[in-house]
C-alpha positions as CSV (number, residue, x, y, z in Angstrom):
1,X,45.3,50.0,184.4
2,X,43.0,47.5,182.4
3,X,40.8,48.8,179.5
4,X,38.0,46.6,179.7
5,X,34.7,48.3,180.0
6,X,33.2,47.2,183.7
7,X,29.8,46.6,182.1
8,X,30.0,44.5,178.9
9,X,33.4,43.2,178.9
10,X,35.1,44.6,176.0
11,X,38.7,44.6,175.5
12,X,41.0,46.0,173.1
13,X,41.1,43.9,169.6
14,X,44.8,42.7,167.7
15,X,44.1,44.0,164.1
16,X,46.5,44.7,161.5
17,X,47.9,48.7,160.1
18,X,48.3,48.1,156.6
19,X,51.0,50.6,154.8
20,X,50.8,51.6,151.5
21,X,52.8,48.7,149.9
22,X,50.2,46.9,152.4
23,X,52.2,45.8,154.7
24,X,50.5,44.0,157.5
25,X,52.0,44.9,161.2
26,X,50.1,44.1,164.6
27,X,48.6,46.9,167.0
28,X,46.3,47.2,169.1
29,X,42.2,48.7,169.1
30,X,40.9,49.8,171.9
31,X,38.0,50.1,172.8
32,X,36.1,54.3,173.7
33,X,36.3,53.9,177.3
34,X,35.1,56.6,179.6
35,X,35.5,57.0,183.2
36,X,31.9,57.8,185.1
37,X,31.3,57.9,188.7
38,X,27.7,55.8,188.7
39,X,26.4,55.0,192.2
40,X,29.4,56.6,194.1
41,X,31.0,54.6,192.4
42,X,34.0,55.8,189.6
43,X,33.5,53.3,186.4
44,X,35.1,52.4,182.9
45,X,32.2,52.1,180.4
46,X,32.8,52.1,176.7
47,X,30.7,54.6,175.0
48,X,27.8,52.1,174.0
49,X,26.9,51.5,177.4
50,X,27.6,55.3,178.5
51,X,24.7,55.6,176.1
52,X,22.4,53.0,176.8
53,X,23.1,54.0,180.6
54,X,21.4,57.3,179.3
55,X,19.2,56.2,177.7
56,X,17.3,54.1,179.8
57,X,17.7,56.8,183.3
């Protein structure tokens, strides 16, 4: 299961969670991906195009 929105391509960042003594570790961000069936169709779309989607219907 890939979370890459279908629409602009974005994919999950590598940043680094910092503790208090700040520590640098790896993890992952990920993009706000929601599914939306558009055209019959059942789509992941971050939220930035969710909105634009709305925007411009």
């Amino acid at each position: 299961m890939s979370k890459i929105c279908e629409i602009c391509g974005k994919k999950p960042l590598t940043v680094n969670s910092r503790s208090h003594s700040m520590q640098a570790t790896k993890r992952k961000q990920y993009p706000n991906l929601q599914t939306k069936i558009i055209n019959g169709k059942k789509t992941k779309l971050c939220a930035k195009c969710l909105r634009t989607i709305r925007k411009k219907s």
